[in-house]
C-alpha positions in Angstrom: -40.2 -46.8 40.1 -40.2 -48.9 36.9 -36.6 -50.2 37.6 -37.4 -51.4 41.0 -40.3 -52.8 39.4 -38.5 -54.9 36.7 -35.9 -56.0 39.8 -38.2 -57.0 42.3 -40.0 -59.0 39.3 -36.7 -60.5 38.5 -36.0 -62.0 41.8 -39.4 -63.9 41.7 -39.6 -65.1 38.8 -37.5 -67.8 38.7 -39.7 -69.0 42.1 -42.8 -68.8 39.8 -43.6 -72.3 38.3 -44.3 -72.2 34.9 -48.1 -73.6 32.9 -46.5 -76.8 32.0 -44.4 -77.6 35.3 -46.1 -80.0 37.9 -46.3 -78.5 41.3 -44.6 -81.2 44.1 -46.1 -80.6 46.9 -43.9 -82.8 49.3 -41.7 -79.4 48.9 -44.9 -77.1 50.4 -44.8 -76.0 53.6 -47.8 -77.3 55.7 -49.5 -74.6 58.0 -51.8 -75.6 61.2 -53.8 -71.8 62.0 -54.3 -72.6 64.8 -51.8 -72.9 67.3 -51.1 -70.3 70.2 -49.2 -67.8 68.7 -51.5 -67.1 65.3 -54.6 -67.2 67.0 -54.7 -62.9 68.0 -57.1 -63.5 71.2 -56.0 -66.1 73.6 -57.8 -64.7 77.0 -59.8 -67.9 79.0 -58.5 -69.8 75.9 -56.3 -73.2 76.0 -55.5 -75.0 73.0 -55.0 -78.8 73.6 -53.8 -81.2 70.8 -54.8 -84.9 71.0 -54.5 -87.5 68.4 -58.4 -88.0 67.5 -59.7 -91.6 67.5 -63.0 -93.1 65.8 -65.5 -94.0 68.5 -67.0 -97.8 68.4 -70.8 -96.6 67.5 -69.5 -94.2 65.1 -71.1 -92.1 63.1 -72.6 -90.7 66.3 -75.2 -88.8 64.5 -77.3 -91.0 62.1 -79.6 -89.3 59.4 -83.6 -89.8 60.2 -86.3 -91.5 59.6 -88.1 -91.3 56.0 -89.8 -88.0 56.4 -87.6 -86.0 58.6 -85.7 -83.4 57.4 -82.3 -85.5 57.5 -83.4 -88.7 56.1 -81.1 -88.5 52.9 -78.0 -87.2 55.3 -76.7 -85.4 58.1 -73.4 -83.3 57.4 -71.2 -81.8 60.1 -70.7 -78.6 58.7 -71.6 -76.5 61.6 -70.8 -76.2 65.7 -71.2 -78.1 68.8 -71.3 -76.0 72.1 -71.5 -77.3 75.4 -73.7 -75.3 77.5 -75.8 -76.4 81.3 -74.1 -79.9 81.1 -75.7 -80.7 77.3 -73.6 -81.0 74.0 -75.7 -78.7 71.6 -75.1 -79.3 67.9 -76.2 -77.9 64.6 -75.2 -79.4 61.5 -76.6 -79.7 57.8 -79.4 -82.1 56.6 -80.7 -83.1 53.6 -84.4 -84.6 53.2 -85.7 -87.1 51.0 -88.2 -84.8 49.2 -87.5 -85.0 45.8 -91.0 -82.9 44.7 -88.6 -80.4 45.6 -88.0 -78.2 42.0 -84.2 -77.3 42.9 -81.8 -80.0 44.8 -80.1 -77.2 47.1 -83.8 -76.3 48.6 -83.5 -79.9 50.6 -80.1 -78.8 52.7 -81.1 -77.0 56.0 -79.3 -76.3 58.9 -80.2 -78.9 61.5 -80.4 -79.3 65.6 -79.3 -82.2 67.9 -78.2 -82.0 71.8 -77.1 -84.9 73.8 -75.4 -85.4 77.6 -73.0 -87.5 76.5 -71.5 -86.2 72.9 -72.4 -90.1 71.8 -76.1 -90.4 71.8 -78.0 -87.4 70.2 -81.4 -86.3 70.1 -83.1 -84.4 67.5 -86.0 -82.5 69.5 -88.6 -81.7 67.2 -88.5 -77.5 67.0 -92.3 -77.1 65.4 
């Protein structure tokens, strides 16, 4: 057990960069998950590459008015679904609060929907 040990060590070691070495990383390999063989269920599912492109009135979604709860900024960390012809979205805001005690209570997930993936509403949910 110990010898195979001490061999398999042997053979990676010199693969192992050592604390003082810089790592290049125009030698890593680059790995895209998601292509149609890694991805394990692939029923009703097509996956579609384009090159993206910046739209003309971009950023789509703007933060709010003073007041709301996006009017510092609006993140896209989240999901878009298209569901009944309507692009539902919900991504992170942050408010312009600041008699909040702790800077992490102003981040909240957020809701827009729009027809047209361009122009997005923010219905107000109560």
């Amino acid at each position: 057990m110990r010898a195979s040990f001490l061999l398999g060590f042997s053979l990676l070691a010199p693969a192992m960069t050592s604390a003082g070495e810089r790592f290049d990383e125009t030698r890593a390999t680059t790995l895209f998950a998601f292509d149609s063989v890694s991805i394990p269920h692939t029923q009703n599912l097509r996956l579609e590459m384009s090159e993206p492109r910046r739209h003309p009135a971009n950023p789509v979604l703007r933060r709010g008015e003073a007041g709301t709860p996006d009017a510092m900024g609006v993140q896209f960390y989240g999901s878009v679904i298209r569901e009944a012809g309507k692009y539902r979205l919900w991504y992170v805001a942050h408010d312009d609060d600041a008699s909040s005690a702790a800077p992490s209570t102003r981040w909240r997930a957020a809701y827009a929907e729009s027809v047209d993936g361009v122009s997005w509403a923010k219905p107000r949910l109560g």
